[in-house]
N, C-alpha and C positions, 0 to 999 in steps of 0.2 A: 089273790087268785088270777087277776088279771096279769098282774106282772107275770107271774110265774108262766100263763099263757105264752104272752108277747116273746119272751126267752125262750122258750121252746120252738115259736113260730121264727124266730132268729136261726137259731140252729139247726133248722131243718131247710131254710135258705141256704145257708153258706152254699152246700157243697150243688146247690142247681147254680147258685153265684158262679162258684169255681166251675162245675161244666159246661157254663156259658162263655168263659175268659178262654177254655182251651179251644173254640174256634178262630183266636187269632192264630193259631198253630198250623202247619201244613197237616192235611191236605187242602182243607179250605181258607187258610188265608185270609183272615179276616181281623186285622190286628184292631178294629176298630169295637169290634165286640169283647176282644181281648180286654180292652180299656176300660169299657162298659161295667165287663164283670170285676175288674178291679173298683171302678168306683163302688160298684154295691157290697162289695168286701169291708172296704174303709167308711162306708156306712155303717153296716152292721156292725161294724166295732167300735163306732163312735154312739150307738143306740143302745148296746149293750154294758149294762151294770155291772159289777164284780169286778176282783180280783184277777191274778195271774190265771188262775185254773182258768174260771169262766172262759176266758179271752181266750186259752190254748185250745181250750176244744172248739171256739168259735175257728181258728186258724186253721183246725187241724180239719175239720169239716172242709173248708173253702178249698183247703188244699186236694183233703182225699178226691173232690167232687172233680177237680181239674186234672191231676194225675189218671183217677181212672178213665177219663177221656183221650186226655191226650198221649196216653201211652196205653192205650190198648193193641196196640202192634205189639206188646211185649209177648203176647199166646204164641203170637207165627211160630216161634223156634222151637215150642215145645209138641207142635203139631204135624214136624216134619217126620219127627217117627212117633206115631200117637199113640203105638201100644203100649212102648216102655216109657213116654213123657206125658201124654196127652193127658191124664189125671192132675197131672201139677201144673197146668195151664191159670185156670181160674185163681190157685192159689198163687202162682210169682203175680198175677198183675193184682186182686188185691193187697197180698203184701208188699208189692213195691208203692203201689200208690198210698198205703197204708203209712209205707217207712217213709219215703216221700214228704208228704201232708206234715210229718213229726219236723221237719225244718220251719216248716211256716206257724204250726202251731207254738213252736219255738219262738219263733220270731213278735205273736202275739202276746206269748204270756211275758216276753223280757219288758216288751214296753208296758205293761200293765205295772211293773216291780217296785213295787214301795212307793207308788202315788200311780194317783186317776191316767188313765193310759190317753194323750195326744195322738193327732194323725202323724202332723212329723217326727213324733218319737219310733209309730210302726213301722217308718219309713228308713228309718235308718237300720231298726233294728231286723226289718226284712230283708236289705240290701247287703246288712252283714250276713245273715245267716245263707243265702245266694251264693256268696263268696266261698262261703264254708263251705256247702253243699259241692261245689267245682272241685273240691281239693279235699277234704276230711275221706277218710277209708279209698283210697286213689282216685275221689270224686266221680259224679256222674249230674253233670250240668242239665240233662237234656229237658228239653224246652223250659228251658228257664224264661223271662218275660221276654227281655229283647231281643228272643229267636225271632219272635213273633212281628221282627218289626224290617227284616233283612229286606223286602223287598218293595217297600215305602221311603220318604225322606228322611224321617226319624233316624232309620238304619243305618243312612251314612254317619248319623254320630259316630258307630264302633270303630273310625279311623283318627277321630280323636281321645275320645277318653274311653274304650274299649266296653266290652259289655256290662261289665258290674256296677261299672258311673253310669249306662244309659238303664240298667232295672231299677236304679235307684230316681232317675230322672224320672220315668214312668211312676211309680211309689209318690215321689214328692207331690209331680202334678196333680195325682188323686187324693191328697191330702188339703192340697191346697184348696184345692176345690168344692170342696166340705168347711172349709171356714169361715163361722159367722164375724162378720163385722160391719160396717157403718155404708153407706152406700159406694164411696169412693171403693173399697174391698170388693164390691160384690160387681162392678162395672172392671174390675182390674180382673177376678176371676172368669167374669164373662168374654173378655180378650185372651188370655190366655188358654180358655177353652176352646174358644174358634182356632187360636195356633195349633193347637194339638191335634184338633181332627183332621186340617188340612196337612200336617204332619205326618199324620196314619193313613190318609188316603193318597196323599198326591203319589207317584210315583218316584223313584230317585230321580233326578234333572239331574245327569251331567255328560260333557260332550263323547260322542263315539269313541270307544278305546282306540287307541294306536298299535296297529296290527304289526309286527316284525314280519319277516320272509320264510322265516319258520313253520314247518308245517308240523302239528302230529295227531299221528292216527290215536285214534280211540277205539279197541276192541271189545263189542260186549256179547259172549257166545249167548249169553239167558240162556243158563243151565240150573232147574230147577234143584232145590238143593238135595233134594230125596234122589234125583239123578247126577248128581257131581261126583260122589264118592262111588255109585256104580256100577261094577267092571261091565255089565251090559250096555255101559251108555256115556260110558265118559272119553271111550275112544271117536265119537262120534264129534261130541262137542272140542275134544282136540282138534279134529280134520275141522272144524269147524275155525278154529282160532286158525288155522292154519289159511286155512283158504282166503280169510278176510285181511289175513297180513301180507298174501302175496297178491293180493288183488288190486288190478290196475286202479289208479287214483279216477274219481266218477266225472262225469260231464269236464273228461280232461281235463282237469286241475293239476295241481303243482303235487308233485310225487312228497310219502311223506320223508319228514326230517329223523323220526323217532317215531316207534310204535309204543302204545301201552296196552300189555292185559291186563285184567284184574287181579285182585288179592285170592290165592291159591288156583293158578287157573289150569295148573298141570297135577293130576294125583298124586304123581311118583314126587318122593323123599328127590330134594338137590342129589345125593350122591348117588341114584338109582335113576338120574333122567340123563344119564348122556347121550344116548340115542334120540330122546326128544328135545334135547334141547340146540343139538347137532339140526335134527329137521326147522326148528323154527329159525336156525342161522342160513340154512339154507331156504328159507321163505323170506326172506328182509335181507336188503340191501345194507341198511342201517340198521341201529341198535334198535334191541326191543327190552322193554323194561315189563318185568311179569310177579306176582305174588309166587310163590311156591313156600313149600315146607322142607325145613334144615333138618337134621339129625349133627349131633355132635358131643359125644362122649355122654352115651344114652341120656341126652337132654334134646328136645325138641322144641324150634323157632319159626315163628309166622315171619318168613322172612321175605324180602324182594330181592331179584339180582338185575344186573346191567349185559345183557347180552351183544358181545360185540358180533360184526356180521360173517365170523365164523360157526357163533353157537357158543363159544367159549365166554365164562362166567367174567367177566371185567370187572365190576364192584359187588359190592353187598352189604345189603342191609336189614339188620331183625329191629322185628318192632318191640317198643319197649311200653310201652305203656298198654297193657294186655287187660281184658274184660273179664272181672271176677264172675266168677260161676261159669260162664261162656267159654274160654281158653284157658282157667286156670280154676282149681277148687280150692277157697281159703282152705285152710286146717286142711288139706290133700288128705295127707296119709292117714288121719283119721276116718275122713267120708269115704276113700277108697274101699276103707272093709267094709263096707255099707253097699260097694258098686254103684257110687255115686262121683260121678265125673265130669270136664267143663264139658256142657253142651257141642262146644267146636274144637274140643278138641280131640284130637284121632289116638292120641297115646298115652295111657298114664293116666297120670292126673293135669295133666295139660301144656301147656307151652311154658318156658322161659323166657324171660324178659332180655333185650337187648341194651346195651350200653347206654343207647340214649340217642337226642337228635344227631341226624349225622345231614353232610353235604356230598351229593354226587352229584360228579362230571360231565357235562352232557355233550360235550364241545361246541358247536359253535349255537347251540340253546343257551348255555351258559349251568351254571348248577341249579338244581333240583334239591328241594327239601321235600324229601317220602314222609306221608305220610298212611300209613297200612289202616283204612276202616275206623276204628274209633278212634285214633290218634288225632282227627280231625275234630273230634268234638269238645278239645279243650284247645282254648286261646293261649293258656301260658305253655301248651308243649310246642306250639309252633313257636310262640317268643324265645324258646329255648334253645333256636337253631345256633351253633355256635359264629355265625356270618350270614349276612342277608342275602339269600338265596336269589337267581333271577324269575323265578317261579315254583308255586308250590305243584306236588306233585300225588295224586291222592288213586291206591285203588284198592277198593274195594268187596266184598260180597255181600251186599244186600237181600241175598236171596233168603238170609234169615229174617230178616225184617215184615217179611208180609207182603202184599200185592198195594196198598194204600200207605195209609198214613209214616211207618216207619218209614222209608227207600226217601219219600219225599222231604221230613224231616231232618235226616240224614243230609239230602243236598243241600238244604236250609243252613245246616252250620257249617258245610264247606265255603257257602256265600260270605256268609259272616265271618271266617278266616282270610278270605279274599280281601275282603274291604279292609278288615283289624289292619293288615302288611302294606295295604295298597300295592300288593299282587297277583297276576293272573294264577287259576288252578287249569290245570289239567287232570281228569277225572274220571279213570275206568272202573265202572262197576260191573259186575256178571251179568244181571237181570235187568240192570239201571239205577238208578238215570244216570247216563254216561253224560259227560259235557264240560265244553270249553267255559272257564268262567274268566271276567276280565276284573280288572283291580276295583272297577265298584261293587263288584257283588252281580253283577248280570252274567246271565245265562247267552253266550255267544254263539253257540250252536249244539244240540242235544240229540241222543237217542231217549225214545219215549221206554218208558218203565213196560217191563216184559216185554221187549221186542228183543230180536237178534239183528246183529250189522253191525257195520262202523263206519264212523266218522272222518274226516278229516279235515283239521280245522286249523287256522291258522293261530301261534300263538301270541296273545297281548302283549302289549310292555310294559313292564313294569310302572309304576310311579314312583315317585320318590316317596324315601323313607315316611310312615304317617306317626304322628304323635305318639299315637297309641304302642307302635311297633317299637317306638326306643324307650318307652316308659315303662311299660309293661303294666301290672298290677298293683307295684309296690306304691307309686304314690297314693292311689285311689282308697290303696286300705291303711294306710301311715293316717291318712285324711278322716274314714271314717271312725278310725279308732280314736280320733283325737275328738271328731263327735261324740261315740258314745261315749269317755271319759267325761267328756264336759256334762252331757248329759247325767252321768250316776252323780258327778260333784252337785249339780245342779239341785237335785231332786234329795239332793241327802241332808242338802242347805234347806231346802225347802219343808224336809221333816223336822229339821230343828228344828225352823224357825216357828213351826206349829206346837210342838211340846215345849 
């Protein structure tokens, strides 16, 4: 009876566990509780008896507890028209964090599999299934653990072995730290632990970026997103984009090089803005770089173009890696008869995918790697630039995200793109947070979340190539897989050698 208690009193820990860990996550920033709740995870599954199942639902617990915190920005989008969505608010964030939680519970029951489940067996098999999580159904990373670490020393690891090595780094050390052994072990854990918290707290140490002569503006109109689409209100926020791109540079500074708006910053369809995009050439001396929407051979693209300082279209680029349910509806043509459509998207059943990473020209900036809003949240599509850009190039509309935690989290893994390349972002979002970021992952100059203005900031330089940037993924998961190989050989030898 007792036991049977204790395992219930397990299980109803986890998921306060897991919504303790998602305070290392923005907006509060606290990677050190993050840690915290990770070691009482790898507790409780080092206290708890049973099988695979047992251990999944311990997993899936810690998980659900930490998703439904940490992504509770996912309601904002469905509250922006809350008659026709606001019902299915409550239900996408338990079920995401529901579906969420099923990776880690994953991750619990594999180490449980055919022998008593270890700490660094969970560790491995949580670090794989992270990986998966980035990439399986065209992934959704977001706040995975080492989001949680961009703006501490830890963080600079993602310029050597990139995120999936540092969630696994985090995994290991909470494993290790749970191991009983003889005193010399337990004086080695207590070093190690002191490394770790000054790891999670000190702040990144490294010298001032080195600033080029390049200047560029940052445009953020903060146009609510219930007034972007509009017709009462979106002429307004134009004159708005407009005014701030011809607007003398502030406390006489250096005129800019390049303008950015954000991701969709003009209503009209590309082949229906000639008019406006004629006036933004005549607001800018230089090029202005802007989100807009494509139309072509009745298929629709979240796309950006390169506006030379005629107005006239110079390059272009659609985004390829697009947001299931949000810009696109799996199974479309089914949910269509239902009049069930992506959230953002304006037509159909939603946007089309673009070819892939692409490099624009900036001239004397050098090139730009675009990336449109979620394309910034996975590390291998930046890796996928086909040549090393001299800066990344990101904008976006955050105005679905929420007033809090989303917008913030969002600039979290822009940072952590920064650092991955060891290069500076430039960074326009609509509502926020606009901001120059430099190749360690700092914030070099911002507009605050819900304001309107802009920026203009000078851009970083580059660093050279970082580890992680020519590596990419492939070693890190060539490496784990040859872990958990050894691992199943391991433990299958270990079955024999019991029967």
């Amino acid at each position: 009876m007792m036991q049977r208690l204790a395992m219930r009193g397990r299980m109803l820990l986890a998921p306060i566990a897991g919504a303790i860990a998602a305070f290392g996550q923005a907006p509060y920033d606290l990677p050190l509780l993050f840690f915290a709740g990770l070691v009482a995870a790898f507790w409780l599954y080092r206290a708890q008896s049973g099988g695979p199942f047992r251990a999944a639902l311990l997993g899936w617990g810690f998980g659900f507890g930490y998703f439904l915190h940490a992504l509770q920005w996912i309601v904002s989008p469905f509250m922006v028209d809350v008659e026709r969505h606001g019902w299915m608010a409550p239900f996408a964030l338990i079920l995401l964090a529901a579906g969420m939680a099923l990776f880690w519970g994953l991750a619990f029951a594999l180490s449980r599999w055919r022998a008593p489940g270890q700490g660094l067996a969970l560790a491995l098999t949580w670090a794989a299934v992270e990986l998966l999580r980035a990439y399986i159904f065209t992934g959704f990373p977001w706040a995975m653990p080492a989001q949680a670490l961009v703006g501490v020393m830890a963080g600079q690891g993602l310029a050597w072995v990139g995120p999936y090595a540092l969630n696994l780094w985090l995994f290991a050390i909470a494993a290790i730290l749970l191991l009983r052994g003889p005193l010399a072990l337990r004086l080695g854990q207590g070093t190690l632990a002191l490394s770790t918290v000054l790891l999670l707290v000190l702040p990144a140490q490294a010298p001032p970026a080195v600033l080029t002569e390049n200047v560029v503006r940052l445009v953020q109109p903060n146009a609510a997103q219930r007034d972007k689409w509009n017709s009462d209100t979106f002429e307004f926020y134009f004159s708005r984009q407009l005014e701030y791109t011809a607007a003398a540079p502030k406390d006489g500074g250096r005129a800019p090089d390049l303008v950015i708006w954000p991701e969709t910053a003009i209503p009209w369809a590309l082949d229906m803005a000639g008019s406006a995009l004629a006036e933004i050439g005549a607001a800018s001396d230089v090029p202005v770089v802007l989100g807009v929407q494509r139309r072509s051979n009745m298929r629709y693209f979240n796309s950006l173009v390169v506006l030379d300082a005629n107005g006239a279209v110079d390059q272009l680029y659609d985004k390829h890696h697009l947001v299931p349910f949000g810009e696109y509806m799996p199974m479309g043509d089914l949910m269509a008869r239902f009049g069930i459509h992506g959230l953002a998207a304006q037509e159909g059943n939603g946007y089309s995918s673009g070819p892939g990473a692409e490099l624009l020209d900036l001239g004397p900036l050098g090139t730009g790697l675009p990336l449109i809003c979620y394309e910034a949240v996975f590390a291998h599509d930046v890796n996928a630039a086909p040549a090393r850009p001299a800066f990344l190039m990101q904008v976006t509309n955050d105005a679905w995200f929420g007033k809090a935690a989303g917008p913030r989290q969002h600039l979290a893994q822009a940072r952590m793109r920064a650092i991955e390349q060891g290069l500076p972002m430039a960074r326009a979002a609509n509502t926020g947070i606009s901001a120059m970021i430099d190749p360690q992952g700092r914030v070099t100059a911002a507009l605050a979340l819900n304001t309107e203005g802009f920026i203009d900031a000078p851009l970083p330089a580059p660093l050279p190539p970082t580890l992680y940037s020519r590596s990419g993924d492939l070693p890190f998961t060539m490496l784990l897989g040859l872990c958990l190989v050894g691992l199943a050989v391991a433990r299958r030898r270990r079955a024999g050698n019991a029967d």
